[in-house]
C-alpha positions in Angstrom: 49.3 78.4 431.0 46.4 79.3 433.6 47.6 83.6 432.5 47.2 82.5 429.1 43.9 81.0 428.9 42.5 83.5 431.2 44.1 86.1 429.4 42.4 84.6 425.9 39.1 84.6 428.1 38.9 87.8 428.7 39.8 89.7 425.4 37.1 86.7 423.7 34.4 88.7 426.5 35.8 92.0 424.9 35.4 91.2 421.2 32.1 89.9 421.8 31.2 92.8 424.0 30.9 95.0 421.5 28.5 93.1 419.8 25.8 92.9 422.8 23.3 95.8 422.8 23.4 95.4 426.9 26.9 96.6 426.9 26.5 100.4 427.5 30.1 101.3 425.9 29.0 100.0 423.0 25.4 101.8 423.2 27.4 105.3 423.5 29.6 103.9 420.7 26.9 103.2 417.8 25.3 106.3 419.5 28.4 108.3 418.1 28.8 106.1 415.1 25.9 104.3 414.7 25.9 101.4 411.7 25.7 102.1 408.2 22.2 101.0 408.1 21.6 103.3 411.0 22.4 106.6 409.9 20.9 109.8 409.5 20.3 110.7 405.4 21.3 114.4 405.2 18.9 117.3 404.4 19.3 121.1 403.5 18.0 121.0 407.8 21.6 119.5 408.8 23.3 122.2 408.3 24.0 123.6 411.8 25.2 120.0 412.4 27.9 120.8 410.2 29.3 124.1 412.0 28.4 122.9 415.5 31.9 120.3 415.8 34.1 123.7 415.0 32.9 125.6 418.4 34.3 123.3 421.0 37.6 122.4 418.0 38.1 126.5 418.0 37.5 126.8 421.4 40.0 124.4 422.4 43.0 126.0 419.8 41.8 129.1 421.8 42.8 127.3 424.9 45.8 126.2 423.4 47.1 129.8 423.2 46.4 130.6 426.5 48.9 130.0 429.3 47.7 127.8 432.4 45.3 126.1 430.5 46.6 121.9 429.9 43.9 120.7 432.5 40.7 122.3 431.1 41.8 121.3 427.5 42.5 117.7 428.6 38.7 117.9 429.9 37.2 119.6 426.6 38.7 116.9 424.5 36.6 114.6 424.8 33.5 116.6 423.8 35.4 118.2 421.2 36.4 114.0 419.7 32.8 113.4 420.3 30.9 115.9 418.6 33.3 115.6 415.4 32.8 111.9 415.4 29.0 112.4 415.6 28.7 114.8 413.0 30.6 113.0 410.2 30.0 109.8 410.8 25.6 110.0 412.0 24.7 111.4 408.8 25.2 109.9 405.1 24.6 111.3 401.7 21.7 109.3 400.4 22.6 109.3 396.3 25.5 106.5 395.8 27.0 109.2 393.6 27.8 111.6 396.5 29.7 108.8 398.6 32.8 110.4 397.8 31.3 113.2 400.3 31.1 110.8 403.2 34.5 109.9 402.1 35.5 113.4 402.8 33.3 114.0 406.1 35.6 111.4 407.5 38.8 112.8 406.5 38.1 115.6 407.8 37.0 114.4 411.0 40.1 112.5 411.4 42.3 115.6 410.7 40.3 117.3 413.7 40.1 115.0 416.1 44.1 114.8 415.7 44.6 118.3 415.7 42.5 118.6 418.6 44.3 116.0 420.9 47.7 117.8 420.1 46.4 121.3 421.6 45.1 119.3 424.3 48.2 116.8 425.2 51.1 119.5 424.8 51.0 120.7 428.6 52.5 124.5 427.5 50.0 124.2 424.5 50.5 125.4 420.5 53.9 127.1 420.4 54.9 129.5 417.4 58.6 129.4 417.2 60.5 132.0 419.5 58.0 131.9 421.9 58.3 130.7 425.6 54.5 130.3 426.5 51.7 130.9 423.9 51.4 134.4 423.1 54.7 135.5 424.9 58.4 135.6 422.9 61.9 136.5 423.8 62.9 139.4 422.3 66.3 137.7 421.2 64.7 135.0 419.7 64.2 135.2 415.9 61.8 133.3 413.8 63.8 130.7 411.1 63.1 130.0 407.4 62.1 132.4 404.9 58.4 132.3 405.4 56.8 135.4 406.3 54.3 135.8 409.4 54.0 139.4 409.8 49.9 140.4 409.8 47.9 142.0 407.1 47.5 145.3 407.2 44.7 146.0 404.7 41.4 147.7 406.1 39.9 144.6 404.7 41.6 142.2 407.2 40.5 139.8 408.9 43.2 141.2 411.3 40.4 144.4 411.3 37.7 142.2 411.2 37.8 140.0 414.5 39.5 140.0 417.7 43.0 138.7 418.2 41.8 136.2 420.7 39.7 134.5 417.8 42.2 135.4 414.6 44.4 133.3 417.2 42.2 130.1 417.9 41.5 130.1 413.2 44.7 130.9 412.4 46.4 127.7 414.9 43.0 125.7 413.7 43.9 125.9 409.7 47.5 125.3 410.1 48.3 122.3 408.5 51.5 122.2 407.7 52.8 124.2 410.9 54.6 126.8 409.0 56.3 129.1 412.1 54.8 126.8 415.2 56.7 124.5 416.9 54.8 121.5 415.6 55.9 122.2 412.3 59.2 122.2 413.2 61.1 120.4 410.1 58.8 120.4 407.9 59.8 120.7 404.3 58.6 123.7 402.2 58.5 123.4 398.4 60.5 126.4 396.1 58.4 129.1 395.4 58.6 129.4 391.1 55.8 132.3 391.4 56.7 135.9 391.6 56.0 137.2 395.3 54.7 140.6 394.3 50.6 140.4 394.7 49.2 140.4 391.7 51.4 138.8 389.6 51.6 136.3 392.7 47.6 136.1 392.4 47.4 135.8 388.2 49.8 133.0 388.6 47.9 131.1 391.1 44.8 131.6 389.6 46.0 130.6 386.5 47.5 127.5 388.2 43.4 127.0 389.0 42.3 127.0 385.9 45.2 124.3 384.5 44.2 121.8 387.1 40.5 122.2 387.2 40.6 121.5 383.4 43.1 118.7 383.8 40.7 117.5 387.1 38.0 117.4 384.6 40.0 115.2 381.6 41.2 112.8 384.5 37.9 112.4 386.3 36.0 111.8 383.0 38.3 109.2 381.7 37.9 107.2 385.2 34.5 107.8 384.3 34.0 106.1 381.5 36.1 102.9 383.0 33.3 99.9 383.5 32.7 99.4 386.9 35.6 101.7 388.0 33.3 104.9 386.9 30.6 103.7 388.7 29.2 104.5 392.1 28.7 101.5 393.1 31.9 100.4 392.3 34.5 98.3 390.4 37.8 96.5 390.4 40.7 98.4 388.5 41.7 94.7 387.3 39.5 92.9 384.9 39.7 89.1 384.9 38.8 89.0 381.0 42.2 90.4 380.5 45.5 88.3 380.2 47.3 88.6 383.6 50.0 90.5 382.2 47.7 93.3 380.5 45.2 93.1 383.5 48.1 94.4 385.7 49.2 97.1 383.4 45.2 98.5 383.1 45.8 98.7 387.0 48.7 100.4 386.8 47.2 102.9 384.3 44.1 103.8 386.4 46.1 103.5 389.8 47.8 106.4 387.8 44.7 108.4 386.8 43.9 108.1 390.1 46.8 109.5 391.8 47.0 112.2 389.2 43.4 112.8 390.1 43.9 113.6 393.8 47.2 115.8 393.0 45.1 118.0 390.7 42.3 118.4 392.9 44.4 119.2 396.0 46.6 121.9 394.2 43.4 123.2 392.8 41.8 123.0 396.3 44.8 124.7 398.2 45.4 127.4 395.5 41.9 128.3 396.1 42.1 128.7 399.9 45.6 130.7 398.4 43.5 133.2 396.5 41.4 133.9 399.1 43.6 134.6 401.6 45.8 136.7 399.8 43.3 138.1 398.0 40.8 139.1 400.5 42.5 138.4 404.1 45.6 140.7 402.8 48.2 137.5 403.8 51.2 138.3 402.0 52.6 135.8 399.5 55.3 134.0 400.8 52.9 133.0 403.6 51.6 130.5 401.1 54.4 128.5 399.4 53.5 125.8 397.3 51.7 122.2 398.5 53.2 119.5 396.3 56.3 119.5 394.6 56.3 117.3 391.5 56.3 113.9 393.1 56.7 112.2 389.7 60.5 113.3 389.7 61.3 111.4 393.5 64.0 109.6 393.2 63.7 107.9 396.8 60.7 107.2 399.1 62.2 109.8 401.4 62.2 112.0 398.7 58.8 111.8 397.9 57.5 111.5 401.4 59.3 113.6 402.9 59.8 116.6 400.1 57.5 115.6 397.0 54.1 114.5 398.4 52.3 117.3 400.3 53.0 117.8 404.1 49.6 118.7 405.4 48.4 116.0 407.1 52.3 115.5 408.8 51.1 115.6 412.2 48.1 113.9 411.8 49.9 111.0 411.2 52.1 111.6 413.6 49.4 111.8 416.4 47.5 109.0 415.0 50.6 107.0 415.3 54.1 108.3 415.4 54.5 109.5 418.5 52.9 106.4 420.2 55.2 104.6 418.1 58.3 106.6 419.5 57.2 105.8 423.0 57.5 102.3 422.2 60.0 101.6 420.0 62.3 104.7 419.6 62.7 106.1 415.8 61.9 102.8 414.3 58.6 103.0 416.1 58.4 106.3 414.9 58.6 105.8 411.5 56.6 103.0 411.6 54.1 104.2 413.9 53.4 107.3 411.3 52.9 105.0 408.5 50.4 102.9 410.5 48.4 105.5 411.5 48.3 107.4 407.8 46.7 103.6 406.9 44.5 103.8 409.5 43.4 107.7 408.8 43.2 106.6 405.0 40.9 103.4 405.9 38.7 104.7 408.6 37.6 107.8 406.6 36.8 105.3 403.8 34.0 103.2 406.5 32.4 106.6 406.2 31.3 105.6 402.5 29.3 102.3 404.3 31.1 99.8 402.5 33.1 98.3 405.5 36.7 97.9 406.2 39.5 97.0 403.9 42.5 95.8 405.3 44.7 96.6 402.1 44.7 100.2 402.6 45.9 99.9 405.8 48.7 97.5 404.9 50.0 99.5 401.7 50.8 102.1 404.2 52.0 100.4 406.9 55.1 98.8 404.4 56.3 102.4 403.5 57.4 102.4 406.8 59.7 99.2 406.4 60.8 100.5 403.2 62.0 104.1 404.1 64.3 101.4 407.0 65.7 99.9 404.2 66.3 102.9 402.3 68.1 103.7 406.2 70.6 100.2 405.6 71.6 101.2 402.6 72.9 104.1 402.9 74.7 102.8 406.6 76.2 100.0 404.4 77.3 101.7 400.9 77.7 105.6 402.0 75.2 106.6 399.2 71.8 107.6 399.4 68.9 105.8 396.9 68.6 108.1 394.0 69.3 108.0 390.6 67.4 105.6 387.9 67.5 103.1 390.7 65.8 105.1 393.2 63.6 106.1 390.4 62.5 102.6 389.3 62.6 101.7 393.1 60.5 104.3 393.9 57.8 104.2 391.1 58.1 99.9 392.6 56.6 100.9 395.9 54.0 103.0 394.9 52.6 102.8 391.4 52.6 98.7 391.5 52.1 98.1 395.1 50.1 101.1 395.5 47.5 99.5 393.0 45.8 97.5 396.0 44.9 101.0 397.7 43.4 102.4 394.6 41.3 98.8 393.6 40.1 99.1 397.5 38.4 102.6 396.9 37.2 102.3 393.5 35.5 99.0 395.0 34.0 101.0 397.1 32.7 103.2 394.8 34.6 106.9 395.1 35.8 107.0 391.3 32.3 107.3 390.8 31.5 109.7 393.0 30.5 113.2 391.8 33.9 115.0 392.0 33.4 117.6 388.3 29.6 118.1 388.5 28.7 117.3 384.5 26.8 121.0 384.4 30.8 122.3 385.7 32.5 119.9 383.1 33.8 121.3 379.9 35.0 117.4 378.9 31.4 116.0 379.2 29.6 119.4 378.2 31.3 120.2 375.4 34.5 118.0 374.6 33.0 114.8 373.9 30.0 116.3 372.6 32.2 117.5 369.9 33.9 114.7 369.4 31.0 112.1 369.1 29.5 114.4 366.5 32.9 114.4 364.3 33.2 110.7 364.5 29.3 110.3 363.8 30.0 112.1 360.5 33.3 110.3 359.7 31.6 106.9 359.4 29.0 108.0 357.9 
């Protein structure tokens, strides 16, 4: 009883420790992160701030391709966590309409920092498959799946632009989804529907831009013009005028808008980074196969996590909490652990906004992983997989109604109403419903 109450002692010393000025962790802390009241409005004069996290984050993916190298990457980490903390999470965007940037800053941060402690925990560092030490392959080895990794060739290159030892440190750096490296070992890769010669590959994409900038536009206006929702200050998606049946299906339709929101705006996004690189870096095609793979149509949560939702942040979450949960509790911890930690990446980039913590986030995640185990028993205990109208219904269960919590938390917050279509960049608000007010103005009258 003694163990217990000293135990109980010491972690009450801890909790309040961080609220004590004198305690000098906690003075290097705020100095990182300082408190939302304490941080540094952002001017056109920040922007070195912005580049300076990406020379020790390149550095260190240059280290990782290097042989020899797991003890001078262990010591870089921590600069490299540090100076990506302090730049995303020292500085805030002053207007409450650009929130959704600070939002952003700490999603990107996040996706660093975990890329930069796996090129600094793997001891024979950032591995492309068939290679024995970074840099080094056996000629009988053979690279698997169909996507190609050969270089560009064009004179306009960045292959003929930079040295190798650099094209090697961006290339690992803005891999996401580990297409050809070890890490990305399993990873599923979405059918390619465009055709694979150049320019038709590039009219299709761009096209592909177009459709969901337009459709970005329609969705973020109507979330717009949802009281409270559409401002940035914030709203619930569930208004306690309504009935309680209705008020939950006006949740469920803006929970919708919302998730159609971010899958427009990150095919749009990665189609754009497409263009450019095929365009003007001379990657081929097939070295860009497609993000998201209509996650409407799952038909299981291992479907859509797995398959249907996009794999880029895969071993963020697995860093943030996958593989701690494998050293604890096997592939249940895994599973669970990964989860968890894509709660906690989700939820820690949203403190960024200013607008504390939110607990709700964190927990719709952290039941996926609970689910998917179920998912697990039933097959064990029937021989068939979830699928069908079942595993549809089961599916849209988990995350279109309990998903609603996630997407109440952030529009709270205020990020529906953060300036994602700029109105001089929005055809809906520029011309649309300029159009349309002026036909109804002369209908009634």
């Amino acid at each position: 009883m003694n163990n217990v109450t000293e135990l109980w002692t010491i972690l009450q010393l801890i909790w309040s420790g961080c609220y004590r000025t004198d305690y000098s962790v906690c003075n290097v802390f705020r100095a990182v992160i300082p408190h939302p009241q304490d941080r540094i409005p952002i001017t056109i004069g920040h922007w070195p701030y912005a580049v300076l996290p990406f020379i020790p984050f390149l550095f260190l993916a240059y280290l990782a391709r290097r042989p020899d190298t797991h003890t001078l990457r262990l010591l870089l980490l921590p600069i490299t966590v540090a100076s990506i903390l302090g730049t995303a999470f020292r500085f805030v965007w002053v207007k409450f309409e650009f929130n959704v940037y600070d939002w952003g800053q700490g999603l990107l941060a996040e996706a660093l920092i975990a890329k930069a402690i796996g090129y600094a925990w793997r001891k024979d560092g950032m591995l492309k498959i068939g290679e024995t030490k970074p840099n080094i392959s056996l000629p009988s080895v053979k690279e698997n799946g169909h996507i190609a990794h050969s270089p560009p060739t064009s004179a306009f290159s960045m292959h003929n632009l930079f040295p190798r030892w650099f094209r090697d440190a961006v290339e690992l750096g803005f891999s996401m989804r580990g297409i050809g490296w070890h890490y990305g070992t399993g990873v599923y890769i979405p059918e390619e529907s465009r055709p694979l010669d150049r320019k038709s590959f590039l009219r299709s994409t761009t096209v592909a831009i177009l459709k969901n900038y337009l459709l970005l536009d329609l969705l973020d206006t109507l979330i717009k013009h949802i009281p409270g929702v559409g401002s940035p200050h914030g709203g619930s998606i569930y208004f306690s005028n309504l009935p309680l049946p209705v008020r939950f299906f006006v949740g469920f339709i803006i929970h919708s808008l919302t998730g159609s929101c971010i899958i427009a705006a990150f095919e749009m996004a990665y189609d754009l980074a497409t263009v450019f690189s095929v365009l003007l870096l001379d990657y081929p095609p097939s070295a860009w196969p497609p993000i998201i793979e209509n996650p409407w149509k799952a038909r299981s949560l291992h479907e859509f996590w797995a398959k249907r939702w996009h794999q880029t942040l895969r071993e963020t979450f697995f860093v943030m909490g996958g593989h701690p949960g494998r050293l604890i509790a096997g592939d249940v911890g895994m599973i669970l652990g990964t989860f968890i930690g894509s709660g906690l990446y989700h939820e820690l980039a949203a403190y960024a906004v200013g607008r504390g913590f939110d607990y709700r986030v964190l927990l719709f995640f952290a039941m996926q992983g609970p689910f998917l185990i179920i998912e697990r028993l039933w097959r064990k205990f029937t021989g068939r997989r979830v699928g069908g109208r079942f595993g549809q219904l089961w599916t849209a269960f988990s995350i279109l109604a309990l998903g609603q919590v996630m997407a109440d938390s952030w529009h709270m917050r205020g990020l529906g109403g953060g300036v994602i279509v700029p109105i001089s960049g929005s055809p809906m608000r520029r011309l649309v419903l300029p159009l349309l007010k002026s036909i109804m103005k002369q209908h009634w009258t």
